[in-house]
C-alpha positions as CSV (number, residue, x, y, z in Angstrom):
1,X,-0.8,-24.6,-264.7
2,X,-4.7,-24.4,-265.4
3,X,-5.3,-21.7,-268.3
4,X,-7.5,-18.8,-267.2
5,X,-9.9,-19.2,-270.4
6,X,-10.9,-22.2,-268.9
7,X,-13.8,-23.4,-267.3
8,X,-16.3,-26.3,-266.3
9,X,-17.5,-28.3,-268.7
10,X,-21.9,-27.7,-268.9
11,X,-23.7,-31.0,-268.9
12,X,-25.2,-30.1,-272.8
13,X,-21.4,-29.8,-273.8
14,X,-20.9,-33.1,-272.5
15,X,-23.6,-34.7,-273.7
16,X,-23.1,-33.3,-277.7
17,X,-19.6,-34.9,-276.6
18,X,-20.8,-38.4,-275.8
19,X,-23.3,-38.6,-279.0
20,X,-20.3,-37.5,-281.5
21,X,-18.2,-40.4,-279.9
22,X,-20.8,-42.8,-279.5
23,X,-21.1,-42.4,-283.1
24,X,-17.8,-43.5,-283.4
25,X,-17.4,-46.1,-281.3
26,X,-20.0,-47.7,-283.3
27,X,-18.2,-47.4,-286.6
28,X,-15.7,-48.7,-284.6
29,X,-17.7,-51.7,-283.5
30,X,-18.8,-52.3,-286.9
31,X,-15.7,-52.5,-287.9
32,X,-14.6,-55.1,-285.6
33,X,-17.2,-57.1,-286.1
34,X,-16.2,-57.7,-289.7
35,X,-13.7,-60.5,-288.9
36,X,-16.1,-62.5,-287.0
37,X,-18.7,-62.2,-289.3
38,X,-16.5,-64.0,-292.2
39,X,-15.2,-66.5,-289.7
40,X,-19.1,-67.8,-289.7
41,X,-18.9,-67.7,-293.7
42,X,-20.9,-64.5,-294.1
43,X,-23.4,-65.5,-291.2
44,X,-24.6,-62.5,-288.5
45,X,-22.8,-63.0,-284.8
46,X,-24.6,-64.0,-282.4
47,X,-23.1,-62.2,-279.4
48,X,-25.3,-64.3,-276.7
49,X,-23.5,-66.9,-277.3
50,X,-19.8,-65.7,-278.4
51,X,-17.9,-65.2,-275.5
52,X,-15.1,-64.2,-277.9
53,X,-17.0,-61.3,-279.5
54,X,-18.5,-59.9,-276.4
55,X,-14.9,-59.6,-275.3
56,X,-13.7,-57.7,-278.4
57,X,-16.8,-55.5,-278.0
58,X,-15.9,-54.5,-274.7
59,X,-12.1,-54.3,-274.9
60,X,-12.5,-51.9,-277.9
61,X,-15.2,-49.7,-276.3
62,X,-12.6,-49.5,-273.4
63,X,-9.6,-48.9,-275.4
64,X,-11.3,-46.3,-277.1
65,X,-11.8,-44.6,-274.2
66,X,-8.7,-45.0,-271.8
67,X,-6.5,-44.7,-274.4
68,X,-7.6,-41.7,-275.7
69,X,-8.1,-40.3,-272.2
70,X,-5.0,-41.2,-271.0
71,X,-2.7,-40.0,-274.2
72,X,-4.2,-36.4,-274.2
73,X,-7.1,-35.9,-272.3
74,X,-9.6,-35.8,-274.7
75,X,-11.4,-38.2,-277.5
76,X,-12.6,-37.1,-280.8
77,X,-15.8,-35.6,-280.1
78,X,-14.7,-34.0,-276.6
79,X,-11.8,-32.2,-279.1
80,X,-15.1,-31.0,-281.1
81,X,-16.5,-29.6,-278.5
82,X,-13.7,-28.2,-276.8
83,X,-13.4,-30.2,-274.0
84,X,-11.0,-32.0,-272.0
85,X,-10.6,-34.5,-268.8
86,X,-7.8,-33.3,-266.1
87,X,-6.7,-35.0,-262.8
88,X,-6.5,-32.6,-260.0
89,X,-3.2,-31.1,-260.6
90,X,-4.4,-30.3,-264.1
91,X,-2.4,-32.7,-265.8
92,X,-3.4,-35.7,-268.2
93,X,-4.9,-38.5,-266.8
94,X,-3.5,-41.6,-265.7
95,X,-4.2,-45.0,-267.1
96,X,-5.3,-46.0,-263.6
97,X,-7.3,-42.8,-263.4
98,X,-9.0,-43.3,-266.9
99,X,-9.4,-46.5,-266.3
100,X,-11.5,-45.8,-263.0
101,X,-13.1,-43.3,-265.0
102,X,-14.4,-45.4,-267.8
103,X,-16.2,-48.1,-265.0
104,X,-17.5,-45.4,-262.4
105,X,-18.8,-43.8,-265.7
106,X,-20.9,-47.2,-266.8
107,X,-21.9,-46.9,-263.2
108,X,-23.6,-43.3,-263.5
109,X,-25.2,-44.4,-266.4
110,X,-26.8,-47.4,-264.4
111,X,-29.5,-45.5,-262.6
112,X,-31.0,-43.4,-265.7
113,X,-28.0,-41.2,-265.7
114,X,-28.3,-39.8,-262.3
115,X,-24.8,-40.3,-261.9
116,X,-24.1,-38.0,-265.1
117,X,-27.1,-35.4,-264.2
118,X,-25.4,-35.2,-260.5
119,X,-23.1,-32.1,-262.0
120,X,-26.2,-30.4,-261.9
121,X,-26.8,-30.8,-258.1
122,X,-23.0,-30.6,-257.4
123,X,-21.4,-27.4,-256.2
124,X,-18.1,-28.1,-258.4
125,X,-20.8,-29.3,-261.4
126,X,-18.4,-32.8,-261.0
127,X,-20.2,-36.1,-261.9
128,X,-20.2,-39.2,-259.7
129,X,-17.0,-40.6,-262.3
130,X,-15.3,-37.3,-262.2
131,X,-15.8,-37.3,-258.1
132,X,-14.9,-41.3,-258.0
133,X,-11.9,-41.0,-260.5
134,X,-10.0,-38.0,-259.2
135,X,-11.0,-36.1,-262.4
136,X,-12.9,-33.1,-264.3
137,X,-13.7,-32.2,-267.4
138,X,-13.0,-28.4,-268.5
139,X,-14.2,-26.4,-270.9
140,X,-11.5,-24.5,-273.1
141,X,-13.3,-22.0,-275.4
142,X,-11.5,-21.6,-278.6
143,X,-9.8,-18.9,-279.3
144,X,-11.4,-16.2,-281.5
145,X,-9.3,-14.9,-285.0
């Protein structure tokens, strides 16, 4: 049952979201790349030509993502800033849904982030990934002491 404190997330909300966990996903990425920097004896990866890492890269950046999305609606820096994706019934998301979520997302990124900016345009200030994966992402102001 949706909680009558919440409300639609603002596209400035969002985007403070998406720079605290971009932040993090690069730590994250750093991190990973550790092992394949000392399986080349110290030497920098090349990722052009290392199928291997580019996988890693991309199945952490996804995990990330899904996992968190799918577990309890919200990563890291959404929690910061209050924020949280639902399906339509206002329940957590699937890992099917999250999963659509994370590629339609790369998708409205693809065009200068048109696809993110859409909310501004849209009469239910959705996105083209909340629209394309059956999702939304609310706003739940914090309660005041």
């Amino acid at each position: 049952m949706p909680n009558s404190k919440m409300k639609k997330s603002g596209l400035l909300r969002r985007l403070g979201a998406i720079l605290y966990d971009t932040l993090l996903v690069l730590a994250l990425l750093f991190l990973v790349t550790i092992p394949f920097i000392a399986m080349r004896d110290g030497e920098p990866v090349d990722s052009s030509d290392n199928i291997a890492y580019q996988i890693t890269l991309v199945l952490v950046i996804f995990g990330f993502f899904v996992g968190f999305w799918s577990r309890s609606g919200s990563t890291l820096g959404m929690l910061a800033w209050g924020l949280r994706i639902e399906a339509e019934n206002a329940q957590t998301p699937t890992v099917r849904q999250a999963s659509l979520r994370f590629f339609a997302a790369i998708l409205s990124w693809l065009p200068l982030g048109l696809g993110l900016l859409w909310q501004l345009w849209d009469k239910d200030k959705l996105t083209w990934h909340d629209r394309i994966s059956g999702t939304r992402l609310i706003h739940y102001p914090k309660r005041p002491k």
